[in-house]
C-alpha positions as CSV (number, residue, x, y, z in Angstrom):
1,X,-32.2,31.0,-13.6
2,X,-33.3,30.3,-9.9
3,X,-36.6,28.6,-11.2
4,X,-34.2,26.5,-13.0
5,X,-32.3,25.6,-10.2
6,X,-35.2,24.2,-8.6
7,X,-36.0,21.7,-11.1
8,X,-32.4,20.9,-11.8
9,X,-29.9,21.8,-9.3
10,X,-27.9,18.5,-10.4
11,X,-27.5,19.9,-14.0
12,X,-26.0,23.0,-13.1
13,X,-24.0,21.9,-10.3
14,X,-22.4,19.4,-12.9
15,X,-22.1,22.2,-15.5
16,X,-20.6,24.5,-12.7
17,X,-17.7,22.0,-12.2
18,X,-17.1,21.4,-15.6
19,X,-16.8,25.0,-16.2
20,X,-14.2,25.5,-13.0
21,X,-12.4,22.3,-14.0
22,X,-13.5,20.1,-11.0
23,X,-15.1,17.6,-13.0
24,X,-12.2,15.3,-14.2
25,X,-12.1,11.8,-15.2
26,X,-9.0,9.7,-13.8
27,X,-6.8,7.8,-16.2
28,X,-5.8,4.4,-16.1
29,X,-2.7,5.1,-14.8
30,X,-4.2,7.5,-12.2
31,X,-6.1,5.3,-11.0
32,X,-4.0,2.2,-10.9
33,X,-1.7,4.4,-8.4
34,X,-4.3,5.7,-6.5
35,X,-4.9,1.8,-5.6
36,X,-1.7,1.3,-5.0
37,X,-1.4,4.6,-2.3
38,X,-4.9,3.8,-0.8
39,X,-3.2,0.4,0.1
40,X,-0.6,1.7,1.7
41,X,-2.8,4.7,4.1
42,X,-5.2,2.4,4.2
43,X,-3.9,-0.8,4.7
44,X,-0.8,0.3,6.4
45,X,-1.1,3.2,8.2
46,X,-4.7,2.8,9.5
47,X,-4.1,-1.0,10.0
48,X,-7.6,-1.8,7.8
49,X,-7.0,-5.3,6.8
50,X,-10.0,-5.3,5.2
51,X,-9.2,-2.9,2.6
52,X,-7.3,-6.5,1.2
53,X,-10.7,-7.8,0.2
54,X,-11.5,-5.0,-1.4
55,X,-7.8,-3.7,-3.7
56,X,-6.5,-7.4,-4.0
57,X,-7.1,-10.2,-6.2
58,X,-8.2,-13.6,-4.2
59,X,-5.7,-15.6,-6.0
60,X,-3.2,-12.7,-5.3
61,X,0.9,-13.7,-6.3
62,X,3.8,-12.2,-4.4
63,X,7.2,-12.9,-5.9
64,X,6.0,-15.6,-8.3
65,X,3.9,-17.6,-4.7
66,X,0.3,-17.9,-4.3
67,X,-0.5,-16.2,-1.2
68,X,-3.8,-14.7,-1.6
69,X,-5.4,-12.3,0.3
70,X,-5.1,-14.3,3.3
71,X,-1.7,-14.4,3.1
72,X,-0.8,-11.3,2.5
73,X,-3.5,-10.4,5.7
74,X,-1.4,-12.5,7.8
75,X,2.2,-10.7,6.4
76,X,0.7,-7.6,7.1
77,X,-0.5,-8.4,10.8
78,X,2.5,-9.9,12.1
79,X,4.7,-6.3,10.8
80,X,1.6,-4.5,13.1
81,X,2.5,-6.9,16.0
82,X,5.9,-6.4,15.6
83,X,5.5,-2.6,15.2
84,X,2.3,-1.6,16.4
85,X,3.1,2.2,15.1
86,X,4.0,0.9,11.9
87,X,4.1,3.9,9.2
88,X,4.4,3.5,5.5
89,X,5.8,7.0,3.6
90,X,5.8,6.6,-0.6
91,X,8.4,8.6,-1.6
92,X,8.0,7.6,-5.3
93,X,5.8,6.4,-7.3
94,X,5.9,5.5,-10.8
95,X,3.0,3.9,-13.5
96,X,3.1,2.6,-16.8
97,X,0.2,0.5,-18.4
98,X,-0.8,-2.1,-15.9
99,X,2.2,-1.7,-13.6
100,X,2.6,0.4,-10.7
101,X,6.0,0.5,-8.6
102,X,6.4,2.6,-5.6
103,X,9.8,2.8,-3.4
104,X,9.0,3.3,0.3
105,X,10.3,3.9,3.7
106,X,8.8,2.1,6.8
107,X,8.9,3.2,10.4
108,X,8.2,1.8,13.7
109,X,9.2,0.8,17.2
110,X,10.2,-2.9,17.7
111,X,6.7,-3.5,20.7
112,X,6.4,-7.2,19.7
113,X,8.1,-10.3,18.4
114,X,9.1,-10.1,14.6
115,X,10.9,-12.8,12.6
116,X,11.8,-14.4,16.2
117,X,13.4,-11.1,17.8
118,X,12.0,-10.5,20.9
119,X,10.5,-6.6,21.1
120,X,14.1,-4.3,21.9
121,X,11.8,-1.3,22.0
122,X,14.1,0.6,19.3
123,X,12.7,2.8,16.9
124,X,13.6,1.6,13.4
125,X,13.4,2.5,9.9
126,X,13.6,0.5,6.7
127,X,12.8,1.0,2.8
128,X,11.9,-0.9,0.3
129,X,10.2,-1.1,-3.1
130,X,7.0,-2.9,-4.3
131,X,6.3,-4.0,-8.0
132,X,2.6,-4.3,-8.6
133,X,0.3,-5.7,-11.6
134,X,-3.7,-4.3,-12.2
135,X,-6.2,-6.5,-13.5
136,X,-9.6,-5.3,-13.8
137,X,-9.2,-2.8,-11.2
138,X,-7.6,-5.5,-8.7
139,X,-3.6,-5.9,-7.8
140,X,-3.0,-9.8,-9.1
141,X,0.6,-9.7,-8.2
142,X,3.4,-7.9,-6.4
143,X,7.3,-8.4,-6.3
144,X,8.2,-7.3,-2.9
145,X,11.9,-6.1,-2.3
146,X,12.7,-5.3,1.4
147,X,15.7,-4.1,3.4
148,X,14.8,-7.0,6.0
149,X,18.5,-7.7,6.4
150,X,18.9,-3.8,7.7
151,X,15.8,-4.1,9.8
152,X,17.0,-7.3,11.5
153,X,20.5,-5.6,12.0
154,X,18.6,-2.8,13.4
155,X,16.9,-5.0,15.5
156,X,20.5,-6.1,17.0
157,X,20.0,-9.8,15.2
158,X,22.7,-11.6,14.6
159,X,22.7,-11.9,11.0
160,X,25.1,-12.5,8.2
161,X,25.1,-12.8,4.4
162,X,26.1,-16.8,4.6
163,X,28.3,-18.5,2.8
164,X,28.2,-20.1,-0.8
């Protein structure tokens, strides 16, 4: 056995995890969530904008819009000025077939200019929920659904719901 080892360490290694159960395969729907939450860390909560060019489609859609990975970059930055503490939590995520949705909660403190509100310094938290479509291992398209109304009243905006 240790002479066999020598030669093939690789071989038994592999056959020690399969035996122990720590050689698994992901599923599809595994790993279409996984992309989805290593977005979020990632992206989000270690402000890596790069990890875009990797987990997005260039000719990525949000809410029926081509914004591609540029624009979604640019979304992304101006929520880090605005809250340079930003912090994404999932609190549920869900997966069927090429679809992954996940419904989130965001908190920050208000350090910079966001949608024109000068930085209040308040410590805010919003949710939200994010619709997203896998192709070949990439996100093509996301419906994005925030409490932006909330935030902005939050925020001490003077916002209403208009009139018809």
């Amino acid at each position: 056995m240790g002479l066999a080892a020598l030669i093939c360490p690789t071989s038994l290694v592999a056959t020690a995890h399969a035996q122990t159960g720590l050689l698994t395969r992901e599923s599809p729907t595994q790993r279409n969530k996984n992309l989805v939450r290593r977005w979020i860390e990632e992206g989000f909560n270690k402000q890596r904008l790069l990890v875009v060019d990797e987990l997005f489609a260039e000719r990525f859609v949000v809410n029926g819009q081509l914004i591609g990975r540029d624009g979604l970059k640019q979304s992304m930055t101006r929520h880090f000025n605005g809250f340079p503490d930003l912090h994404v939590t999932i609190d549920d995520i869900l997966a069927e077939g090429t679809k992954v949705a996940v419904w989130y909660t965001v908190e920050g403190t208000h350090r910079g200019e966001f949608e024109v509100v000068a930085p209040t310094g308040k410590h805010v938290k919003w949710s939200g929920s994010d619709l997203f479509t896998i192709e070949s291992g990439k996100i093509s398209e996301a419906r994005f659904l925030s409490d932006l109304f909330g935030l902005l009243r939050q925020l001490g905006a003077n916002v209403s719901a208009g009139s018809r």
